[in-house]
C-alpha positions in Angstrom: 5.2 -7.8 0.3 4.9 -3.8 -0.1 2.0 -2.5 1.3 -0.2 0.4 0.3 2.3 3.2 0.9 4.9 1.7 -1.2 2.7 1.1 -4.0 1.3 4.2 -4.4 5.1 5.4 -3.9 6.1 3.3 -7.0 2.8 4.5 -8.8 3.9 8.1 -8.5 7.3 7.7 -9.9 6.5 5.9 -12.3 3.8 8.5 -13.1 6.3 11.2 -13.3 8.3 9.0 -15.9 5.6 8.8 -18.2 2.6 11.3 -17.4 1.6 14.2 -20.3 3.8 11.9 -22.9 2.5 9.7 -25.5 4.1 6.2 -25.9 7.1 5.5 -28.9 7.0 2.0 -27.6 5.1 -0.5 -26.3 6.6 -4.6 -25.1 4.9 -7.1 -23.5 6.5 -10.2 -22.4 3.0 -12.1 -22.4 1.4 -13.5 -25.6 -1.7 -11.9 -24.8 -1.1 -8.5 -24.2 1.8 -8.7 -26.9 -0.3 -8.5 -29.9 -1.6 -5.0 -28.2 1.2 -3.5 -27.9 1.3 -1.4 -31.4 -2.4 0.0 -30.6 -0.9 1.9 -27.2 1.8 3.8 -29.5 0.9 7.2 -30.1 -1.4 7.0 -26.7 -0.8 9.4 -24.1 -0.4 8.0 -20.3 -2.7 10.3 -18.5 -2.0 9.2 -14.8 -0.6 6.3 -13.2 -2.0 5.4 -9.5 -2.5 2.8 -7.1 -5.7 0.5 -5.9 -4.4 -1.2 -2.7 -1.0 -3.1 -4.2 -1.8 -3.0 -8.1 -0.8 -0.4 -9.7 -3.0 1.7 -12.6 -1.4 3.4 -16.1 -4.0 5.6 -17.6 -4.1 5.9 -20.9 -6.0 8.7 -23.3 -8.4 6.2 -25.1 -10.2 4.9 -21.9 -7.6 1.8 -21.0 -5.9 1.1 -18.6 -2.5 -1.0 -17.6 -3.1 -3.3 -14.4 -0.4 -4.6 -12.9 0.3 -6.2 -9.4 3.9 -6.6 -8.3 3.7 -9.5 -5.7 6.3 -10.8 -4.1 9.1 -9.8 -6.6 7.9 -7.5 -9.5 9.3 -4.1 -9.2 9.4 -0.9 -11.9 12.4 0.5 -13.1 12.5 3.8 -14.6 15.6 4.6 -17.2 16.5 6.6 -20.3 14.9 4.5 -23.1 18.5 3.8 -24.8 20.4 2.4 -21.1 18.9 -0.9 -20.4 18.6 -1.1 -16.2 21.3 -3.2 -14.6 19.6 -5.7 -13.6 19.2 -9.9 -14.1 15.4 -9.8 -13.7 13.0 -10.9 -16.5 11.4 -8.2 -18.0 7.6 -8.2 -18.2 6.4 -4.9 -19.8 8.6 -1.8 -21.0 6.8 1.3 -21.9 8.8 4.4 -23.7 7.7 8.0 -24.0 10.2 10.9 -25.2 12.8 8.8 -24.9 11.8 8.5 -21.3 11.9 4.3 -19.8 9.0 2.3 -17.5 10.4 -1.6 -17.3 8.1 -3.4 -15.2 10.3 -6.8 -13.9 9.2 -10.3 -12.6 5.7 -9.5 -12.2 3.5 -12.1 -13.5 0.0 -10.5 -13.3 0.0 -7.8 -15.8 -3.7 -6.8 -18.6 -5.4 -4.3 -20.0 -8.7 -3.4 -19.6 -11.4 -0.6 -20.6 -12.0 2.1 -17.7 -15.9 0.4 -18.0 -14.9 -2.9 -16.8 -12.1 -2.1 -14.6 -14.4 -2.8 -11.5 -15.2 -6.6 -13.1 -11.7 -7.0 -12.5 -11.4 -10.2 -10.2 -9.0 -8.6 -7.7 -9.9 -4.9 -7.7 -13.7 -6.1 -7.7 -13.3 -7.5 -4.4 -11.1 -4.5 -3.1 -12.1 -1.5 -0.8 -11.5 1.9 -0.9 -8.2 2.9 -1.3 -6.8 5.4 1.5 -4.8 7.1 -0.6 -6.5 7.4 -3.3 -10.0 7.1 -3.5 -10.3 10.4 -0.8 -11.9 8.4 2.1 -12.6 10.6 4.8 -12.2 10.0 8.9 -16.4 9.9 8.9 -16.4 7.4 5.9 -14.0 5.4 7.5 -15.5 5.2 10.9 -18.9 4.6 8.8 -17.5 1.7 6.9 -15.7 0.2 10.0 -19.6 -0.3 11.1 -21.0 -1.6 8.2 -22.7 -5.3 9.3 -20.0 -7.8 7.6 -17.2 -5.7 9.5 -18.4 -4.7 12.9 -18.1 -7.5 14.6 -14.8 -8.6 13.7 -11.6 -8.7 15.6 -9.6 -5.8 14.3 -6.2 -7.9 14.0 -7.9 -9.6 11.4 -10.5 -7.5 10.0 -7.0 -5.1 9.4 -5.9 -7.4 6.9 -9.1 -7.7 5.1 -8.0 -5.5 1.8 -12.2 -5.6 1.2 -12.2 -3.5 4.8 -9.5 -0.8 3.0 -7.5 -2.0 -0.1 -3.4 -1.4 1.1 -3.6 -2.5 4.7 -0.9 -4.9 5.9 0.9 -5.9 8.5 3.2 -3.3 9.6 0.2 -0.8 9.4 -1.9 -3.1 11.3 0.2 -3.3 14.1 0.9 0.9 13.6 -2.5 2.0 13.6 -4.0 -0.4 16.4 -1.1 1.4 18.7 -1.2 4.8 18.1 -5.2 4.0 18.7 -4.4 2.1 21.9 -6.9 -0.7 20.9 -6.0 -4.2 21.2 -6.4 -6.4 18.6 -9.2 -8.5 20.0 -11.5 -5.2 20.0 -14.1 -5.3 17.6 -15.5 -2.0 16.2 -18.9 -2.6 17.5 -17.9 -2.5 21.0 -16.1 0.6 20.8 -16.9 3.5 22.3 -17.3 6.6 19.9 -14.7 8.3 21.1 -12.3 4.4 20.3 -13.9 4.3 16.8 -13.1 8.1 16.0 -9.6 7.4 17.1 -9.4 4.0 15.2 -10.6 5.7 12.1 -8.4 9.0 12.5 -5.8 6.7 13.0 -6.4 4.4 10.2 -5.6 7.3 7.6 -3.0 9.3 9.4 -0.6 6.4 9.8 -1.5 5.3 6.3 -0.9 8.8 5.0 2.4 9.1 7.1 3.9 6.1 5.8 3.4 7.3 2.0 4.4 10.4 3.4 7.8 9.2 4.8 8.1 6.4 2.8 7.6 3.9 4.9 8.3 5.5 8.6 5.2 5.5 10.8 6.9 6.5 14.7 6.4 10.0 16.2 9.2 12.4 14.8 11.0 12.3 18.4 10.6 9.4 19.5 12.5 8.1 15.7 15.0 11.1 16.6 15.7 9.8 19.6 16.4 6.1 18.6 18.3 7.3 16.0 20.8 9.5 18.7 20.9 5.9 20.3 21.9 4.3 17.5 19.4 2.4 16.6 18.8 0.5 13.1 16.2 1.7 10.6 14.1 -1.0 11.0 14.0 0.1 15.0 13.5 3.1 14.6 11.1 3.6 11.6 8.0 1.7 13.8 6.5 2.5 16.9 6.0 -1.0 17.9 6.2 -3.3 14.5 9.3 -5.5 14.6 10.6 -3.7 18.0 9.5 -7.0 20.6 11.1 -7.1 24.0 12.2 -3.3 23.3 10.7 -0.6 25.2 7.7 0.9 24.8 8.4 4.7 23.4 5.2 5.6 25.1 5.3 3.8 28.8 8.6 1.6 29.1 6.5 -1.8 29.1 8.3 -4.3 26.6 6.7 -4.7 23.1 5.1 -8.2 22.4 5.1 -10.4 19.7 2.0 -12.4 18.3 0.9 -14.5 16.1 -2.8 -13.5 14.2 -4.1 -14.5 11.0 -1.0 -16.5 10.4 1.3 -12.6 10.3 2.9 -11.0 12.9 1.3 -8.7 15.3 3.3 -6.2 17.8 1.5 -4.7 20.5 2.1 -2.5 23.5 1.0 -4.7 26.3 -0.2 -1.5 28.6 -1.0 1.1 26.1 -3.1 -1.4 24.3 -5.1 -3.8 27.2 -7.7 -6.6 26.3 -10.7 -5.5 27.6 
């Protein structure tokens, strides 16, 4: 499933699409948002953005568009008169200026008043979102501290989108790395200078990956995969998805565990139990 990054990614395209214009056209595929439809034409989409892995259209009279992609949906952006190439079911199309948003195979799509957008039963139960809600290195490193989180493994407590809303599993295994904390450590028993790195880390290699879309390793050591030959999905992690490869940092071989049912790389050396 995408994470965070590639949300917020798909939220800012599809905000370019359709940002400043009001809407010719409105469809909805489900019977409940379908009779809706004609009261969005004439609306203007203010802002499209990202809470974790739904994705938020603004509109101009206080509503807003929630939809969550799961394991399939994606958003296609077109000229309103070419329909995509594509043998997905569509699920929402939105038209503005003769300008196309065509949401496909997503099945958890409503509309909602900016009011009661936080009643919402998924976003309710979210956190912050990294890239969007402007959390800070001090707020994170505050939060990471807050009773129901402090003493929790961090391999798990990584996962926990009420922790930060985006977090998965290649960022888990990204961020504990370049923190050098293994992913028994709980935040509680870190050391300040441990917890300042976890939370500088936490939104750098969340930032980097939106940045890069997608690529969280150190500009060299990616360069110098890449001069080895190396395959994307090699070179684009530091450790995620690279086990029984060296370590860019040391040389030791990369691991491979199992945590919270997902997939956890680790540098064995640069991140020790302790």
């Amino acid at each position: 499933m995408p994470e965070g990054p590639e949300i917020r990614r798909a939220a800012d395209r599809v905000h370019r699409q359709l940002a400043g214009r009001r809407l010719d056209h409105a469809w909805f595929a489900f019977p409940d948002l379908a009779g809706q439809a004609a009261s969005l034409i004439g609306r203007e989409v203010t802002a499209v953005d990202s809470w974790g892995k739904a994705l938020l259209t603004r509109f101009d009279d206080g509503r807003v568009l929630y939809s969550h992609n799961q394991l399939y949906g994606v958003w296609k952006l077109h000229d309103a008169e070419r329909e995509p190439d594509t043998g997905r079911s569509l699920r929402v199309r939105l038209v503005a200026e003769g300008r196309a948003a065509s949401l496909y195979s997503a099945s958890d799509v409503s509309l909602w008043d900016e009011a009661t957008l936080k009643d919402h039963p998924f976003l309710s139960r979210l956190g912050p979102d990294l890239l969007t809600h402007g959390v800070t290195e001090a707020y994170a490193r505050d939060r990471l501290l807050e009773p129901r989180f402090r003493r929790r493994g961090l391999g798990g407590l990584l996962l926990d989108q009420s922790l930060f809303a985006g977090t998965g599993n290649y960022l888990r295994s990204e961020i504990l790395f370049f923190a050098g904390l293994h992913h028994a450590s709980r935040p509680a028993d870190l050391e300040e200078g441990a917890l300042g790195r976890l939370a500088v880390c936490v939104l750098a290699v969340t930032r980097q990956a939106y940045d890069q879309a997608g690529v969280t390793n150190r500009d060299d050591w990616a360069a110098t995969d890449r001069a080895r030959g190396a395959r994307r999905r090699h070179w684009r992690f530091a450790v995620f998805e690279r086990d029984g490869l060296p370590c860019h940092a040391c040389g030791t071989s990369i691991e491979r565990v199992t945590l919270a049912s997902r997939r956890l790389y680790l540098c064995p050396r640069c991140q020790p139990a302790r």
